[in-house]
C-alpha positions, -999 to +999 in steps of 0.1 A: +000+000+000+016+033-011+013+064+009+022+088-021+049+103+002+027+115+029+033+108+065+005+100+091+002+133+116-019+132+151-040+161+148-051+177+183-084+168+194-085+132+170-085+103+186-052+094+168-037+127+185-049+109+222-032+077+218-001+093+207+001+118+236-014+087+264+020+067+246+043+097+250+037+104+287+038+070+300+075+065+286+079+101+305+066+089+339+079+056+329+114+064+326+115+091+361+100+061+380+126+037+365+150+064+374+137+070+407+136+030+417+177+024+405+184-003+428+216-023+431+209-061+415+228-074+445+220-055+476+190-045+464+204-007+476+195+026+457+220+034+430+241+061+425+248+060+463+276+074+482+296+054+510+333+060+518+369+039+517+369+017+552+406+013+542+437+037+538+447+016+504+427-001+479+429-011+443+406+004+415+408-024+392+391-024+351+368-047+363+350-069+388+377-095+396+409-100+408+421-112+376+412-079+358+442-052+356+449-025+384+446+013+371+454+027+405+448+025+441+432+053+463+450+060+492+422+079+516+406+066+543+372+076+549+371+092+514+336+093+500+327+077+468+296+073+447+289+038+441+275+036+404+270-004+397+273-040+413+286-074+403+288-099+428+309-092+457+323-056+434+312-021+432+320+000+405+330+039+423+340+072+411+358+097+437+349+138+427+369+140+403+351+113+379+382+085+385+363+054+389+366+013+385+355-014+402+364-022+441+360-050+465+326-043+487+351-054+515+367-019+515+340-001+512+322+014+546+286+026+547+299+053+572+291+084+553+316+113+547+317+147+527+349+164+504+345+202+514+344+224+482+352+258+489+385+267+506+380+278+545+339+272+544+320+286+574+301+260+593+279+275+615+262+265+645+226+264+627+215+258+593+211+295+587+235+317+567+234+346+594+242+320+624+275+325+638+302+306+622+319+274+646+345+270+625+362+269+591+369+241+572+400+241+545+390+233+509+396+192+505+389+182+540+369+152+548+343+156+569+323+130+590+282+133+575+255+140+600+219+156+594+210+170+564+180+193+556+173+199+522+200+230+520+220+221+546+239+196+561+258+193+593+294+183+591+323+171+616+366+170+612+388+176+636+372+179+666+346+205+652+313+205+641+292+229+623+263+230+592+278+242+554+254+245+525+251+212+509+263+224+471+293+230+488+302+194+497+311+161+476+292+135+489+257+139+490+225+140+468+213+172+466+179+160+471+191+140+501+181+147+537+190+128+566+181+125+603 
């Protein structure tokens, strides 16, 4: 059957026009659910997710064995990473600057920590930008994660503690809050 060149068009208001628009908005709210529901095929955990190095040394390898290649070895303790996919007893991780590979679950802590963004950031003693400042943090530090509102989040090295705006650390979701 020959269609002379001309294409089929939904015209608003045909019923044509309604099945086409139904179709195109459940792949829309399909895909942000999909998106929203990520989960990990082994813990069954919400991915991306961020969890930090239990170690001081571990080995980013090309893939999820021990037989695939080493590219390098973060040597951090407590530094946060974003886990982005599992494979058995692996989890494939970036650190902020995008570095990533796969590393055993084994050295991996669910204890969560924060890189601080912006050399010598206040933290203050409330999640208010006019509270007083309790202390200043250096740009690179890792901080220990506490509370988190959804513009704030309170934050812990050294001995101090104080709230920083959350799109100034590495670490956590920016919709993320926490008790």
């Amino acid at each position: 059957m020959a269609n002379n060149g001309r294409q089929a068009v939904a015209v608003p208001g045909t019923k044509h026009f309604r099945i086409v628009a139904l179709a195109a908005c459940i792949g829309i709210l399909g895909t942000a659910v999909q998106a929203q529901q990520a989960r990990g095929p082994v813990t069954n955990l919400p991915l991306p997710r961020f969890v930090s190095m239990k170690t001081g040394e571990g080995n980013v390898r090309r893939g999820p064995s021990l037989t695939h290649r080493i590219d390098w070895v973060f040597k951090r303790r407590d530094m946060p990473l974003q886990i982005t996919a599992e494979y058995g007893h692996w989890r494939r991780v970036r650190d902020r600057e995008g570095a990533g590979g796969w590393v055993h679950y084994a050295l991996l802590s669910g204890s969560r920590t924060v890189l601080i963004e912006e050399d010598m950031l206040p933290a203050r003693t409330h999640p208010d930008p006019k509270a007083p400042v309790a202390a200043a943090f250096e740009l690179g530090v890792v901080a220990r994660l506490g509370k988190c509102l959804p513009d704030w989040c309170q934050v812990t090295a050294g001995g101090y503690r104080g709230w920083a705006p959350k799109d100034k650390l590495w670490g956590v979701a920016p919709e993320e809050t926490r008790d």
